[in-house]
Steps between C-alpha positions, in 0.01 A plus 500: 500500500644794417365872661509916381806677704271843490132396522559126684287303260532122470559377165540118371876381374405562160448873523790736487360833537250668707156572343403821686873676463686311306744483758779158437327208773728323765524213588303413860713313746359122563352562848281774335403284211393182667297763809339650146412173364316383817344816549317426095467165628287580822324775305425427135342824412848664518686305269420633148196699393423602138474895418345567200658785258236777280577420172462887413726679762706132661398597842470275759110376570308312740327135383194633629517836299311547214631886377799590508542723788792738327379552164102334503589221273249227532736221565425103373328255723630205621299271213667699182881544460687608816755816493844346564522400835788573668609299849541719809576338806401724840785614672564256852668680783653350825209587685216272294224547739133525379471837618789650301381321198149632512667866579666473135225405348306788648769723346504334179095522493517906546738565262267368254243674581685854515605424158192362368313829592752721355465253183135577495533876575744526181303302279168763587712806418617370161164411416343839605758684285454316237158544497531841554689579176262329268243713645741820432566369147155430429299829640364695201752798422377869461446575076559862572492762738252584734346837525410605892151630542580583871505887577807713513770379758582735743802700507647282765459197252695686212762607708568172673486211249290219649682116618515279254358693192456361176793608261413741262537872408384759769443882575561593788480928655750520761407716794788436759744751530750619327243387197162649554212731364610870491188737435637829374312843514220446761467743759208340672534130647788317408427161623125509364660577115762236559225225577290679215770391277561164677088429390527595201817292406350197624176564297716466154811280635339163337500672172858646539548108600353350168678788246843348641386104473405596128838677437684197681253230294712722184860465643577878453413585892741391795525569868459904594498739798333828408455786656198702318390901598115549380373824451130571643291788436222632725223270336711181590585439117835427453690730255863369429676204667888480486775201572704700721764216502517101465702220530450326161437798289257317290332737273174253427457458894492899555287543198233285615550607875461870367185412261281304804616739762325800265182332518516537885213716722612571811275600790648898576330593797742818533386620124824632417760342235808262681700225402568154605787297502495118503786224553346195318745212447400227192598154545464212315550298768433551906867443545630780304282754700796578772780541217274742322401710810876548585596534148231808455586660895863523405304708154290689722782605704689622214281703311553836439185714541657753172503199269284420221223198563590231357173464310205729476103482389304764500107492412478680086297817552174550288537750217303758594196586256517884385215695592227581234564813293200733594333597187349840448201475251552801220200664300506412134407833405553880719144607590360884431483739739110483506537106555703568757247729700227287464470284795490079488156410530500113619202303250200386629334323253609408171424749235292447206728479131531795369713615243810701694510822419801734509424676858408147658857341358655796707350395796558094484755419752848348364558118423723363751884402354579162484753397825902471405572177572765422776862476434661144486786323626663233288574162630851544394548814724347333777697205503855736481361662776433202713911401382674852549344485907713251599923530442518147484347493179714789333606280188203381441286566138174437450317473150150480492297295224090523541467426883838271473837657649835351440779567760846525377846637681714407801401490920743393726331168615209211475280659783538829333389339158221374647428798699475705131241212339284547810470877488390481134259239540336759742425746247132551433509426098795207483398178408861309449864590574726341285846499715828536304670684777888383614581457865837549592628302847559741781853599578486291834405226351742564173788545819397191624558324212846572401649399871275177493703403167814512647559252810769726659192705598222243648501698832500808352128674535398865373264774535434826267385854602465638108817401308718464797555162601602380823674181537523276836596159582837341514761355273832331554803770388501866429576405146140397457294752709655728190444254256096515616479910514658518154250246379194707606684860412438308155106447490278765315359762704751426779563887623773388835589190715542505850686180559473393844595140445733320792772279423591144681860629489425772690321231757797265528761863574273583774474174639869436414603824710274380843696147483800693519483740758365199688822327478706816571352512811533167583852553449543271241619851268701240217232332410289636197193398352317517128130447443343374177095453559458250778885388521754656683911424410722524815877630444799559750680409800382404849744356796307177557208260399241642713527845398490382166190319589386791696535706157264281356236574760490820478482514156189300479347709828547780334313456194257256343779330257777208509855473512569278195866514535712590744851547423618641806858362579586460858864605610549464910652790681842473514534319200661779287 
């Protein structure tokens, strides 16, 4: 008999290794064997038992088991094909009393049962997930988006985006400081024309919402922070509406903003004109709403009250109608001095016919002249006056055909195109435009172009006050930051460039300069250090290995880089 050094199993001769640890079996000394082999003599039920093994996972099963405890495999009954039965002999201490036997078996009996609950437990989890996904994958998916018949969310609501809402594009007013409603030109009560505007804005923010989805649904629209001044007269009609600044500069998104936000009534209780400025932020998703917001507050904070808006509607006067011409009826013929004597006497019945004589002509009042008729206005005039009110459409021609006009000439820009079309069509008379006008890009956006081809400039940004330009960002060496103001000096209609781009060269000399004095006045004055981005390059001489460790340190303390190579040579004092 041979028996397991680590667990103290008892094998037969022909085994050689342990089958719970595979740990090489002994050989049991001859007093042990024969006490063994009386004990299995005395007590049958010890000396072999038969463990069945799951023919799915090769755990070890009961006889009387018909699942598989581990992995809820129904295992074979005793009347079809057994598992492979495997021998297992119980383990016989020196103490072989009935008591300690039963005790084992006890433990053996738990064990199982631990095990075959967490088999059971494991086996219920895997089928609830499972079941769980083929419900996911087989719920009916939404064929298109869902329009909210709810009433306006509160201000609190578009301020604060809700937990887990649905992904999709949002509007959103931002009312927390330092982006919030300004009202401008009230005397009376503030806080009453602030929450005016507030009511008013959430009466037409689900149209403002639907305008964007259809410019997104197009692919011309992207994410945008605006920040948009309307002009309101005493009536609570709103008379112009400007993009005072934006972080996208997207002239379709300010053209539509401007065009909805004309057709606003506001509720004036102070009946005197004022203006309202709003911080909306466009998103087309939730998660972009915070990048936005602190993209358009670091606008907001810029902006210079003298510059030009960035993009400006104003509501297209009507042509006021010249008065009628009085008319002043003239007598066809100069009456005599006896007619005029003679007094009118006013008919009162209708006189017989009888041949006029000569006095009775005399005395016949006048015919009345027939009326001049009133002056007109061509349609022609009136459209070149509707064109010559507005600056933006100085090269612009019209040529007028029936009730057909035909635009021709130059405005700076797609919104301002459209802008022209629309204040034709208004014309009382005009029954098509025909547009053959050109739109020239902006100069920002013309500016932005040029650094976007070249990759030295991808963190270079821009802004424009008339034809100055003003360039900010950063860009490795002075050589480039040049290179990028002689590249816009070049652009049409370019007038100056203020270049107020940074350099990463400039970065590393500044950081270079703290490492050093940092060393100085750690004494270590011959050691010397270059930085190149994140790497620093250690040079000089240092009296022993811990201040040229101790170099290292405060290198790295200094300054978020690290030492790539240190070439600091270490001479001992006295050496030399």
């Amino acid at each position: 008999m041979k028996r397991c050094p680590d667990c103290g199993k008892t094998y037969p001769d022909t085994e050689r290794f342990c089958a719970e640890d595979g740990a090489v079996l002994s050989e049991v000394a001859p007093n042990e064997t024969a006490r063994a082999t009386q004990t299995m003599i005395d007590r049958p039920g010890l000396q072999a038992t038969q463990v069945l093994a799951c023919p799915a996972c090769g755990a070890r099963v009961e006889p009387t088991e018909s699942i598989c405890p581990y992995c809820g495999t129904e295992l074979p009954s005793y009347g079809r094909p057994q598992s492979r039965v495997e021998p297992e002999f119980d383990r016989v201490e020196d103490a072989t009393t009935e008591d300690q036997v039963e005790e084992q078996r006890s433990d053996h009996s738990g064990r199982r049962r631990v095990l075959a609950a967490v088999g059971y437990t494991l086996a219920a989890v895997a089928a609830l997930t499972a079941g769980v996904i083929v419900a996911i994958w087989l719920a009916p998916k939404p064929h298109g988006p869902s329009v909210s018949t709810s009433p306006a969310p509160s201000l609190a609501a578009l301020t604060t985006p809700a937990p887990g809402m649905p992904a999709g594009p949002v509007l959103q007013l931002l009312n927390k400081p330092p982006l919030q409603i300004e009202v401008k030109g009230v005397s009376g009560n503030t806080e009453q024309a602030v929450s005016e505007a507030q009511q008013t804005f959430q009466a037409n923010q689900n149209t403002l919402l639907q305008k964007y989805k259809e410019m997104l649904g197009g692919g011309t629209a992207q994410d945008d922070g605006l920040w948009v001044e309307a002009e309101v007269e005493a009536d609570g009609n709103v008379s112009a509406v400007s993009i005072l600044t934006s972080t996208s500069h997207d002239p379709g998104v300010d053209a539509e903003v401007a065009k909805q936000m004309l057709k606003w009534k506001f509720t004036n209780s102070s009946g005197a004109p004022f203006k309202v400025r709003y911080p909306i932020v466009f998103a087309s998703d939730p998660s972009h709403v915070a990048t936005v917001q602190s993209a358009l507050a670091d606008k907001v904070a810029s902006y210079n009250p003298t510059s030009l808006a960035e993009y400006r509607m104003a509501k297209v006067q009507p042509t006021p109608t010249l008065a009628a011409v009085p008319t002043v009826a003239m007598p066809s013929a100069i009456p005599s001095p006896e007619a005029a004597k003679v007094p009118a006497v006013a008919p009162t019945a209708p006189a017989p016919s009888v041949a006029p004589t000569p006095e009775r002509a005399r005395l016949a009042p006048p015919a009345p002249p027939a009326a001049l008729p009133p002056p007109t206005v061509s349609l022609r005039e009136r459209v070149n006056e509707a064109l010559s009110r507005d600056p933006r459409f100085a090269q612009v021609h019209a040529t007028v055909s029936g009730s057909e006009v035909t635009l021709t000439g130059k405005v700076a820009s797609e919104s301002d195109r459209f802008a022209a079309v629309r204040a034709v069509e208004r014309i009382p008379g005009v029954s098509a435009v025909r547009d053959r006008l050109a739109a020239n890009p902006p100069l920002l956006a013309r500016v932005k172009e040029a650094l976007a081809s070249d990759r030295r400039f991808r963190r270079v940004d821009a802004y424009t006050n008339g034809g100055v330009v003003t360039l900010f960002g950063k860009v490795v060496t002075d050589r480039e930051k040049s290179a990028a103001a002689k590249l816009v000096e070049q652009i049409p209609g370019v007038t100056g460039v203020v270049n107020n781009i940074t350099t990463d060269t400039d970065e590393w000399r500044q950081i270079q300069q703290r490492i050093n004095d940092n060393l100085a006045s750690a004494g270590l004055t011959k050691v010397t250090v270059e930085v190149i981005g994140k790497y620093a390059y250690l040079n000089g001489e240092v009296n022993s290995e811990e201040e040229k460790q101790r170099a290292v340190t405060i290198t790295e303390s200094t300054a978020p880089v690290k030492v790539e190579m240190n070439m600091i040579r270490v001479v001992p004092k006295g050496l030399f």
